[in-house]
Each structure stands twice: as C-alpha cells, then as structure tokens.
N, C-alpha and C positions, 0 to 999 in steps of 0.2 A: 925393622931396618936390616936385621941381620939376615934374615931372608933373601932380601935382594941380594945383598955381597954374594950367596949362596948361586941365586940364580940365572946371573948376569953371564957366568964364568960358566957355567954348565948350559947355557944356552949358546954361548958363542962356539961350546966345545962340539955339541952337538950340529949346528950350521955349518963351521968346518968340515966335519965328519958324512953330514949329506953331500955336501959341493965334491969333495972327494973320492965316495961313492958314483956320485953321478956322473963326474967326471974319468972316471976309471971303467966305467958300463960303457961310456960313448967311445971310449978308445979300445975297447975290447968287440965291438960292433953288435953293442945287445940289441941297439935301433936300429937296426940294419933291415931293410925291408926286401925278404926271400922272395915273397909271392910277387911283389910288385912287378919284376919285368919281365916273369911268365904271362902275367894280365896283358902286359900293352903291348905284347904281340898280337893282338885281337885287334886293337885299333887299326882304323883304315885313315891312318897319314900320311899314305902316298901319292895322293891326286894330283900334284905337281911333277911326279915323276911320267904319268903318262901323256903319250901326245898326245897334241892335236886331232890327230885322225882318227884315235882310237879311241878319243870320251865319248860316251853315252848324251853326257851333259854337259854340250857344247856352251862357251860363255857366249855371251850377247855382244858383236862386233862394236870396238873402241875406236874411237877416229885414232890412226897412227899405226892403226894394224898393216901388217906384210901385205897382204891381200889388198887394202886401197892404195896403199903407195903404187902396187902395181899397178892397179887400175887408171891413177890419176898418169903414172909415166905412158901408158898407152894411148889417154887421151890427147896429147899433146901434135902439134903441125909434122909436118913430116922432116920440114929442117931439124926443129928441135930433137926428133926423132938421130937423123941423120947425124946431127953435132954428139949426141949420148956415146954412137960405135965408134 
C-alpha cells in the first residue's frame, strides 16, 4: 500500500510534465507542416476559376442556363417581343 502513496504522486507529476512539454512544442510550431504548401501548389483547384469558353470539359447544359433563357426570350410573339424594348 505504500507503493501506491508512492506512485499516484509520481504519475500525476509526470502527466503534468508530458501536457506541458506538448503543449510548449505546439506553441513553439514543432507540428508545423513546412513541406505541406510547397505540395498543394501542384494541385489543380482551379476549374472554377476558368470560363466557360475555355474548358476542354464543358458541363452538360442545366435547365436555367444563360444560353436557354435566351433561347426561350427569342421564342416568344413579336408583341411580347415588342413589350421587352
């Protein structure tokens, strides 16, 4: 039983002693990841950035697109036409 008294007190001291360590490395930036944003300049996450006219890999036309609005305003009578200018 005297053991334990022993190493209750020497285990808590040492748990302290890691948490403060490890908390002292993460604010000194030991985890700090150097190579990482040299890598993800290689990635291509741009595809949003280019237009319409210039993708390779045009998407599959959505009802709502620019392109049939105009279509469906040009099918229209010629008043209707007329009432739009």
């Amino acid at each position: 039983m005297q053991i334990v008294m022993f190493l209750v007190p020497l285990m808590l001291i040492l748990v302290a002693l890691g948490i403060g360590l490890f908390s002292w490395a993460v604010k000194n930036g030991q985890y700090d990841d150097l190579e990482g944003p040299a890598h993800r300049i290689l990635y291509d996450d741009d595809k949003d950035m280019i237009p319409d006219e210039a993708r390779t890999d045009k998407p599959a036309d959505t009802p709502g697109t620019t392109q049939q609005s105009d279509d469906r305003e040009e099918t229209g009578t010629g008043e209707e036409k007329a009432g739009k200018e």
